[in-house]
C-alpha positions as CSV (number, residue, x, y, z in Angstrom):
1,X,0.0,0.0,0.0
2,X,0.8,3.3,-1.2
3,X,0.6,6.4,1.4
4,X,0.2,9.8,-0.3
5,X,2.0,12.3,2.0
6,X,-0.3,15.1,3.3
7,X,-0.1,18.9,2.3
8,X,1.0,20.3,4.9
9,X,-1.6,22.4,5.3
10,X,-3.7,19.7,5.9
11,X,-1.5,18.2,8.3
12,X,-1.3,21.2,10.4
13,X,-5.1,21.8,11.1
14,X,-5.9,18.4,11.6
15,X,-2.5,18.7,14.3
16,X,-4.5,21.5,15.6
17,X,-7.6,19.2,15.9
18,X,-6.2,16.8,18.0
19,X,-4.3,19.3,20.4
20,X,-8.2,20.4,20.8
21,X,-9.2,17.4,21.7
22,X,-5.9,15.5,23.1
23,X,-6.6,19.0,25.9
24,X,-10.6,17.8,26.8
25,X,-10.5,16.1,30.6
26,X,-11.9,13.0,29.0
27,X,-10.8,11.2,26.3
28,X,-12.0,7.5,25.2
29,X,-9.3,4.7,24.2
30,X,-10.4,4.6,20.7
31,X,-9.6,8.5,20.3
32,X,-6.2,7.8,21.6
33,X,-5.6,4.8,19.7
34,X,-6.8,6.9,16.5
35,X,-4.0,10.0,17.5
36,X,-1.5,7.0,17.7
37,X,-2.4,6.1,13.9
38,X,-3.0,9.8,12.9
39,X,0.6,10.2,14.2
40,X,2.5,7.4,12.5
41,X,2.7,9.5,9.3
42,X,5.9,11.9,9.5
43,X,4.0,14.6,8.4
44,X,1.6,14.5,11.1
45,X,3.7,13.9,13.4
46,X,5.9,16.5,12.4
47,X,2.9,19.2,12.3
48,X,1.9,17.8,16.1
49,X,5.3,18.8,17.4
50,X,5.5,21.9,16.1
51,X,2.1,22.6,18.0
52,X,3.7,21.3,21.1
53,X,6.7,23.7,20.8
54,X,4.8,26.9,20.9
């Protein structure tokens, strides 16, 4: 399988997304097992730490 690499445009705001709701007091397993996906992609990951940073 073939993974197209994200604009990162797109990668940012969906970054932004999850620092939304990674931040809630409650988060369910799936979500977090769905961030760890989300993140396996270097762009995403990439676009999540420079969030972090700031």
């Amino acid at each position: 399988m073939t993974v197209v690499p994200l604009a990162p445009a797109i990668a940012a705001k969906e970054a932004r997304e999850w620092w939304e709701r990674l931040g809630r007091r409650s988060i369910t397993a799936d979500e977090l097992l769905a961030f760890r996906e989300w993140r396996k992609r270097p762009e995403n990951a990439e676009a999540y730490e420079r969030l972090v940073k700031r």
